[in-house]
Backbone as JSON Lines, residues from 0, in Angstrom:
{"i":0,"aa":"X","n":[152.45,-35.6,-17.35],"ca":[153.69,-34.91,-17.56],"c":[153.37,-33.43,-17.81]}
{"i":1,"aa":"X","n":[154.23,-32.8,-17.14],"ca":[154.23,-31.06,-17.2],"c":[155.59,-30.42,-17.44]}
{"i":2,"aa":"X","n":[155.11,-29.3,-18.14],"ca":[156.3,-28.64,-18.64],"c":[156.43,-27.33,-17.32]}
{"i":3,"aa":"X","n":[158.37,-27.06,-17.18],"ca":[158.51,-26.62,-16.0],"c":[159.6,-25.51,-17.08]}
{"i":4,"aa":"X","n":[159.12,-24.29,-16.51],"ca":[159.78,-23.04,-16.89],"c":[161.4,-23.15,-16.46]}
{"i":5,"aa":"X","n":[162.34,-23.19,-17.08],"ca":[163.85,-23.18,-15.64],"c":[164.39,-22.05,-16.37]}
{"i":6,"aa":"X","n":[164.48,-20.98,-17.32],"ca":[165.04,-19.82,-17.94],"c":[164.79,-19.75,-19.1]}
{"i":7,"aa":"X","n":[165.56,-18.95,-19.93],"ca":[165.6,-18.37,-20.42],"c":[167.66,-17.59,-21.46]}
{"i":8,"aa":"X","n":[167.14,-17.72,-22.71],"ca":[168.16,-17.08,-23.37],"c":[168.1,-16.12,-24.34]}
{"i":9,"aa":"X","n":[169.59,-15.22,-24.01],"ca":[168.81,-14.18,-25.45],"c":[169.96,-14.42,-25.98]}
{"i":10,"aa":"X","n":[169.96,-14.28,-27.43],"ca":[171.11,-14.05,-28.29],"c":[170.72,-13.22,-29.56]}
{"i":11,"aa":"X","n":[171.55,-13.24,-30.54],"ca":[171.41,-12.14,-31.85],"c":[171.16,-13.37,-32.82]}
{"i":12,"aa":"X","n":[169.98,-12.89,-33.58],"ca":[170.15,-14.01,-34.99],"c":[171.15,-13.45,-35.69]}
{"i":13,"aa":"X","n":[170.98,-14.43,-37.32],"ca":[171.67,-14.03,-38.34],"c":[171.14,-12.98,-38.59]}
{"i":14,"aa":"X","n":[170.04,-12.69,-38.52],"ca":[169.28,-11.23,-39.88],"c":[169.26,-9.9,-38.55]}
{"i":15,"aa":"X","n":[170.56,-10.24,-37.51],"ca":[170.65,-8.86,-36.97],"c":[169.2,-9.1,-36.03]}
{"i":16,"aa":"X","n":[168.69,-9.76,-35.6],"ca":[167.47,-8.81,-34.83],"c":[167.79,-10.2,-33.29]}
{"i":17,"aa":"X","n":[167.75,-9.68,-31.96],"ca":[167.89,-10.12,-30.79],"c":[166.22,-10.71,-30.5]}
{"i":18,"aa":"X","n":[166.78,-12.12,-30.26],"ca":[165.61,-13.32,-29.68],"c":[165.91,-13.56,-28.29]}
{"i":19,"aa":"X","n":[164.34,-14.09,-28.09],"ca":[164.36,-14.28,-26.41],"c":[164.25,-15.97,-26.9]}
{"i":20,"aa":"X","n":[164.56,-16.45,-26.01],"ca":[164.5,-18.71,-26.37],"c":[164.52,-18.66,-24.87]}
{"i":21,"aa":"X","n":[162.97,-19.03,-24.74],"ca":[162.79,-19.71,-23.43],"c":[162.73,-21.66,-23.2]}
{"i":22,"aa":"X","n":[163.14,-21.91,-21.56],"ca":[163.67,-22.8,-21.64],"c":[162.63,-23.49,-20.86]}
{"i":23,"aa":"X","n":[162.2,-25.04,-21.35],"ca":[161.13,-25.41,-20.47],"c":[161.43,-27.18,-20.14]}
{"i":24,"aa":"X","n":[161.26,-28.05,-19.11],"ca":[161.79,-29.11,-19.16],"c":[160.43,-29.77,-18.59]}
{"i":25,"aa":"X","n":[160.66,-30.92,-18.98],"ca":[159.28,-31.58,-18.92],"c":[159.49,-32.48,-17.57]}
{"i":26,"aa":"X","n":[158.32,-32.62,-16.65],"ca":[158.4,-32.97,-15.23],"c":[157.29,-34.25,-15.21]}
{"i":27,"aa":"X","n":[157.91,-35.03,-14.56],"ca":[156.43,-35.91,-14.23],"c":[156.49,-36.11,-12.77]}
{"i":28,"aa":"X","n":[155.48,-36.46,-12.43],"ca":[155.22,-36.47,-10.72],"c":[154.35,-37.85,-10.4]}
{"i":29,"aa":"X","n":[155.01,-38.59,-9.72],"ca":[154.53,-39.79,-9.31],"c":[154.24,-40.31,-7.47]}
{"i":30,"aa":"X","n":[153.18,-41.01,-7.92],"ca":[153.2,-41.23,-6.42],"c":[153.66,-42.38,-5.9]}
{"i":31,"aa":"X","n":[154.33,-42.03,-4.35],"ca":[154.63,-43.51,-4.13],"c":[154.74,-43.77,-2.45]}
{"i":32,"aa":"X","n":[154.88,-44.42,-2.23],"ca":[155.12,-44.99,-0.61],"c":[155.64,-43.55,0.5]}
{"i":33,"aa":"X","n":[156.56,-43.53,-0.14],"ca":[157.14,-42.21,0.78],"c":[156.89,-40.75,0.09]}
{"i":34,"aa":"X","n":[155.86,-40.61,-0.96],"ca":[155.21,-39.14,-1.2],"c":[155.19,-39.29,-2.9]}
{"i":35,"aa":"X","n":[155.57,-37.68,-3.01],"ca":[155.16,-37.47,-4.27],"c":[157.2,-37.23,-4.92]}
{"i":36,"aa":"X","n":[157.3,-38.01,-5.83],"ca":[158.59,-37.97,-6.64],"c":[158.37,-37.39,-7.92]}
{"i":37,"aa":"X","n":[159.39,-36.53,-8.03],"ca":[159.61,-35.7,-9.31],"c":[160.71,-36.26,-9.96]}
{"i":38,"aa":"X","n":[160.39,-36.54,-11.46],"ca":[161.12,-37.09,-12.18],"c":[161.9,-35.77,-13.45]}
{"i":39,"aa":"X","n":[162.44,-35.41,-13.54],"ca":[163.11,-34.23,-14.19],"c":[163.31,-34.86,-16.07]}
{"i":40,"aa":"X","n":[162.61,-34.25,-17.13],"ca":[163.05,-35.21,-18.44],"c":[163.7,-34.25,-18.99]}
{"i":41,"aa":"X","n":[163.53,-34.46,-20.48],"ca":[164.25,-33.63,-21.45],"c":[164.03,-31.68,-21.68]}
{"i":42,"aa":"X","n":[164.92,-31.25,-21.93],"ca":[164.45,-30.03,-22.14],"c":[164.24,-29.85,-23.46]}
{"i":43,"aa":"X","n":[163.24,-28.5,-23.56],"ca":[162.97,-27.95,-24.97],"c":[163.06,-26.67,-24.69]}
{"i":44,"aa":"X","n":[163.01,-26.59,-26.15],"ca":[163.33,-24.43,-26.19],"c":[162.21,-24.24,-27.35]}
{"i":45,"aa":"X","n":[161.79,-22.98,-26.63],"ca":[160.27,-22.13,-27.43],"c":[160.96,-20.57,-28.05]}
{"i":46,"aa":"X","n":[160.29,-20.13,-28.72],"ca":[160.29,-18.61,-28.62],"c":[159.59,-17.7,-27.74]}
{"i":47,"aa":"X","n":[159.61,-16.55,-27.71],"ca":[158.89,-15.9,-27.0],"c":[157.83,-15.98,-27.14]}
{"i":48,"aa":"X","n":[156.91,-15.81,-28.4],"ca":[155.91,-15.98,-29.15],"c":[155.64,-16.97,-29.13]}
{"i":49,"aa":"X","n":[156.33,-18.41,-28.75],"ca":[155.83,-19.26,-29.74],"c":[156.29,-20.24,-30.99]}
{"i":50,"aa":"X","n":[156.25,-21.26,-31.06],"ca":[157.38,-21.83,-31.98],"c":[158.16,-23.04,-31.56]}
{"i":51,"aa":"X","n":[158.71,-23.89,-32.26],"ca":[159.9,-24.4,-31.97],"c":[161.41,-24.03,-32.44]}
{"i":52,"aa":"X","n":[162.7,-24.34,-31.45],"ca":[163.77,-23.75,-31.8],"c":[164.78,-25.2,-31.4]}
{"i":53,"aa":"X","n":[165.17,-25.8,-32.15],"ca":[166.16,-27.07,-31.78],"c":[167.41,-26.04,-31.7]}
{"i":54,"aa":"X","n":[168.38,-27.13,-30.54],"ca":[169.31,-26.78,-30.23],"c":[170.78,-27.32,-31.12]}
{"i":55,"aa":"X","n":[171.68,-26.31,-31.71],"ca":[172.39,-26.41,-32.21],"c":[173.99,-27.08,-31.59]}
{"i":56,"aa":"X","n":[173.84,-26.29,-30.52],"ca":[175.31,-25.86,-29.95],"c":[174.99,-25.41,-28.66]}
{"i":57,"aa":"X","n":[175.97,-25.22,-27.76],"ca":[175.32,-25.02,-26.62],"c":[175.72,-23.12,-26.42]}
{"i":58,"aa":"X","n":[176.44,-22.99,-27.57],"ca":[175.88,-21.16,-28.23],"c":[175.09,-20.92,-28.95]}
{"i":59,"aa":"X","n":[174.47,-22.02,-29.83],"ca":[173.94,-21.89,-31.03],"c":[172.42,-22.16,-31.12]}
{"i":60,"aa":"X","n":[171.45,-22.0,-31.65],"ca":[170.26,-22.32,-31.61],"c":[169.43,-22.04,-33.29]}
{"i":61,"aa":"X","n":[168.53,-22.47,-33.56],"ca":[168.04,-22.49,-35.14],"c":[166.5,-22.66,-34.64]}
{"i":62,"aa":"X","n":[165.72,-21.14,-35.39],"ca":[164.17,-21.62,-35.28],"c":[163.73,-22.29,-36.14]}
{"i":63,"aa":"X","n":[163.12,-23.04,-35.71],"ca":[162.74,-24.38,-37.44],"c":[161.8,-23.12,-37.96]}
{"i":64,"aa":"X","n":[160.98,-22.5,-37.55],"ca":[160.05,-22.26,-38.8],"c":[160.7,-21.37,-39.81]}
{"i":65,"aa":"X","n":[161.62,-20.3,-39.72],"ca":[162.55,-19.49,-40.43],"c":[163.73,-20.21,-40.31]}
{"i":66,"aa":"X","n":[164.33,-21.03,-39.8],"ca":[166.22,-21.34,-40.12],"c":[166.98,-20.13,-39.88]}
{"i":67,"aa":"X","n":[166.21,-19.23,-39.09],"ca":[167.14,-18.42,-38.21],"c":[167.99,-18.88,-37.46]}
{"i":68,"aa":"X","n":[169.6,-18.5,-37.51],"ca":[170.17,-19.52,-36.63],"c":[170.35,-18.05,-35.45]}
{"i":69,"aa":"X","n":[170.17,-18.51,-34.18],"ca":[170.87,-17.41,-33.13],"c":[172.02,-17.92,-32.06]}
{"i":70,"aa":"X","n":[172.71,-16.74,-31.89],"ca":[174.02,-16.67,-31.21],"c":[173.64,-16.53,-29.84]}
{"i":71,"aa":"X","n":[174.01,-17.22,-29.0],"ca":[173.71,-16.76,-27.42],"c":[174.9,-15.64,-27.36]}
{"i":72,"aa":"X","n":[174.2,-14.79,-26.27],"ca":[174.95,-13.63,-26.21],"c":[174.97,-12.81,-24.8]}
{"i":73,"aa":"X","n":[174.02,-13.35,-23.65],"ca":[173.4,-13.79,-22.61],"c":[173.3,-14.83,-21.58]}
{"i":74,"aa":"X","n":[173.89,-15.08,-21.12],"ca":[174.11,-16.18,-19.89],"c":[172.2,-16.5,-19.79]}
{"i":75,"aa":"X","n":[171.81,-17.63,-19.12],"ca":[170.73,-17.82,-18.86],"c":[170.14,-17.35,-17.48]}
{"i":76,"aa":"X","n":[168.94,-16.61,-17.46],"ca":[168.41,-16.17,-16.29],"c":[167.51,-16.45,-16.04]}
């Protein structure tokens, strides 16, 4: 299983300062009779840096290691 880049979000935390939350979904690739099948799983969200960030809301987001909560403010690109 591999993790697959698909975007990216920015929004404003609470303490005023603008986060990047990148978006990554986990892929597995199997083989079979008629080739190679991609299986698409769950997504997760990182920081820029680094980190985990569970998803709140589908505006909302919280970094576990601070309980920063951030506002999307940015469509995903």
């Amino acid at each position: 299983m591999a993790d697959k880049y698909v975007g990216r979000i920015v929004g404003l935390g609470t303490d005023n300062v603008e986060y990047v939350i990148y978006i990554y979904q986990d892929e597995t690739v199997e083989r079979s009779s008629s080739g190679m099948v991609r299986h698409e799983g769950l997504k997760h969200f990182e920081m820029q840096m680094g980190g985990a960030v569970n998803k709140i809301s589908e505006t909302e987001y919280e970094i576990v290691a601070t309980g920063v909560r951030v506002t999307v403010h940015d469509d995903k690109s």
